[in-house]
C-alpha positions as CSV (number, residue, x, y, z in Angstrom):
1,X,-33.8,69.7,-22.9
2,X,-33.9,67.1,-25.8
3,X,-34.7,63.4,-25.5
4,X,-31.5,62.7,-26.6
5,X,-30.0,64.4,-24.1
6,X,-32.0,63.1,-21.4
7,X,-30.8,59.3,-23.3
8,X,-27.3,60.3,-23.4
9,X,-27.3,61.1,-19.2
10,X,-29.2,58.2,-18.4
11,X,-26.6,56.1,-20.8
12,X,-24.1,57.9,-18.8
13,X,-25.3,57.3,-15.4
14,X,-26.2,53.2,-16.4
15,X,-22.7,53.3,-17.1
16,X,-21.0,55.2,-14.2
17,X,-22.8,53.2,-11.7
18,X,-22.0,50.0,-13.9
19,X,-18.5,50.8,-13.7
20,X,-18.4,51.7,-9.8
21,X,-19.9,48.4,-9.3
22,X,-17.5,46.5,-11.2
23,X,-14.7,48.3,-9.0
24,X,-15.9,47.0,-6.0
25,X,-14.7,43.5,-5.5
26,X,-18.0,40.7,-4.7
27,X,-20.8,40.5,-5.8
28,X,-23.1,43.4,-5.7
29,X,-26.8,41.9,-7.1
30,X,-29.1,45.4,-7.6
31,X,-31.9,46.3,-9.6
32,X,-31.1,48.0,-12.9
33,X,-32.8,50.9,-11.5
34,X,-30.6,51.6,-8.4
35,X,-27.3,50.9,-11.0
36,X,-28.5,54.0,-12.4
37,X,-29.4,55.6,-9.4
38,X,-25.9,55.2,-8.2
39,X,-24.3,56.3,-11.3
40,X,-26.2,59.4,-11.6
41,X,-25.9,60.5,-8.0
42,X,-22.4,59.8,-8.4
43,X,-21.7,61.8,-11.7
44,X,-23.9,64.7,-10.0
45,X,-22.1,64.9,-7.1
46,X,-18.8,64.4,-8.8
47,X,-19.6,67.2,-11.4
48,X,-20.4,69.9,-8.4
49,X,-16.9,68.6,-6.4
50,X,-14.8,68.5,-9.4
51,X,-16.3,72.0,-10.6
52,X,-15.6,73.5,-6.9
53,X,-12.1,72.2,-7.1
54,X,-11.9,74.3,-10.0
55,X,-11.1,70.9,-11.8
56,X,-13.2,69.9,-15.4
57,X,-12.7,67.4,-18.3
58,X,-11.0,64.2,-16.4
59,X,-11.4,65.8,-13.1
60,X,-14.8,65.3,-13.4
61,X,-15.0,61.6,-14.6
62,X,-12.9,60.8,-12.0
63,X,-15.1,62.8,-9.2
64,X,-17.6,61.1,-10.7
65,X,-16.6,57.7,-10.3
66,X,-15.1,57.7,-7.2
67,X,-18.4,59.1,-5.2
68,X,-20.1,56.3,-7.7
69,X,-17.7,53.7,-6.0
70,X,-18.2,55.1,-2.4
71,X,-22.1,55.0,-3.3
72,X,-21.7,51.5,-4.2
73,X,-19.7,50.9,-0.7
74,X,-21.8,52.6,1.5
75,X,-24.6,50.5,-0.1
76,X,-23.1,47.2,1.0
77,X,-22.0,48.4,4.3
78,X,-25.1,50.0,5.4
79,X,-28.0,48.0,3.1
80,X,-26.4,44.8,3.1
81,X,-24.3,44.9,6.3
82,X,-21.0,43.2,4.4
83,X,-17.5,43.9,5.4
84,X,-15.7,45.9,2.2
85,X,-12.9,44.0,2.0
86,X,-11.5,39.9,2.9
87,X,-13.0,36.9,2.4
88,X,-16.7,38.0,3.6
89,X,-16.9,41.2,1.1
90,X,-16.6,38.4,-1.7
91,X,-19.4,36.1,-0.2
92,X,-23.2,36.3,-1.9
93,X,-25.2,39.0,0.1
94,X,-28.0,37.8,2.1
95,X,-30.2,41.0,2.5
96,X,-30.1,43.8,-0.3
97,X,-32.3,45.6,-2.8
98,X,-33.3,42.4,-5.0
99,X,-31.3,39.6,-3.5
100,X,-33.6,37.3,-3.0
101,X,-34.9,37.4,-6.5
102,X,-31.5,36.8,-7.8
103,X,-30.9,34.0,-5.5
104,X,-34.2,32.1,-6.6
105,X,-33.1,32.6,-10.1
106,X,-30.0,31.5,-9.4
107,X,-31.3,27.7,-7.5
108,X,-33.4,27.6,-10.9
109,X,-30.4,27.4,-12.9
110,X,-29.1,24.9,-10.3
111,X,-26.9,27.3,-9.2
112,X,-26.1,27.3,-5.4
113,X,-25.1,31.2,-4.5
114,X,-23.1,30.3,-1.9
115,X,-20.8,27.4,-3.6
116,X,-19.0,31.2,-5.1
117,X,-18.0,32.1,-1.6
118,X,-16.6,28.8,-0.5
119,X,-14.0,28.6,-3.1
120,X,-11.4,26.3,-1.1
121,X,-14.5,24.0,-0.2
122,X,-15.0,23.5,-4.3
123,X,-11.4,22.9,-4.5
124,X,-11.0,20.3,-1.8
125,X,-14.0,18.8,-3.7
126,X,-12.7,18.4,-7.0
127,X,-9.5,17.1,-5.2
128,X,-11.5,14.4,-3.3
129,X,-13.1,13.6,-6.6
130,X,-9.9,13.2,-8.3
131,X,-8.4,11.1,-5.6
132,X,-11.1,9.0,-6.1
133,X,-11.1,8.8,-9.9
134,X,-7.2,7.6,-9.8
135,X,-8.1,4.5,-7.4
136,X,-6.5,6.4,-4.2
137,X,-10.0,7.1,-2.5
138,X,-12.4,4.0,-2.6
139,X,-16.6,4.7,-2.4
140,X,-16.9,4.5,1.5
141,X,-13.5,6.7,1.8
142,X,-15.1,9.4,-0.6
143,X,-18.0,9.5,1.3
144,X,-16.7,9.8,4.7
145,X,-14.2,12.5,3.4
146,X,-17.2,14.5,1.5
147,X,-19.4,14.1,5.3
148,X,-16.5,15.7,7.1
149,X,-16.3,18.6,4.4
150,X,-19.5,19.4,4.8
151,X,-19.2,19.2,8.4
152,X,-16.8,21.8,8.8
153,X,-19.1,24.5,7.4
């Protein structure tokens, strides 16, 4: 076995496991490490089904992919105890191989990781702010209207 070989499968695993994570709707903050994990459980495991099957070529990146994807869903069922689908599946994770890290980062940049999962909360926001911008919500108004947002959290 070459090192370019051993480059080329872990190139192809980075990218498997990329690619099952991107199917997945939410986010899915990992380490690089377990990305590539996944991915090259998923393309092993895919290669021996698809080759049982009797299946090769396509049948193969397919089998691949789709245990990568079921990797990547059994990790945020089991790890970080999120529903896979709705409203919740789209929220941050709390818990999770490298969360926390990401969310520091992320209230570094000013970034609050929840604001993604409260989409209709940043919409009724830039509506109050836009009411009062036109002359239709004075000061006190805006800040009454803002105290009862938050409220309803």
């Amino acid at each position: 076995m070459t090192a370019g070989l051993v480059v080329a499968i872990l190139i192809s695993g980075f990218f498997t496991g990329a690619l099952a994570r991107l199917a997945v709707p939410g986010p899915d903050p990992m380490p690089v490490w377990l990305t590539l994990a996944i991915g090259l459980t998923g393309s092993i495991v895919g290669a021996v089904v698809a080759a049982g099957l009797g299946g090769g070529g396509y049948a193969v990146s397919f089998a691949s992919l789709g245990v990568a994807i079921g990797l990547v869903l059994a990790y945020r069922r089991f790890v970080q105890h999120r529903p896979l689908w709705g409203p919740e599946a789209l929220r941050f994770p709390e818990r999770g191989l490298g969360v926390e890290a990401q969310r520091e980062r992320l209230r570094k940049l000013g970034i609050d990781p929840d604001a993604r999962s409260r989409p209709e909360e940043l919409r009724l926001r830039a509506m109050l702010d836009e009411l009062h911008r036109a002359g239709v919500l004075d000061d006190d108004e805006l800040t009454a209207k803002r105290r009862a947002l938050e409220e309803r959290r």
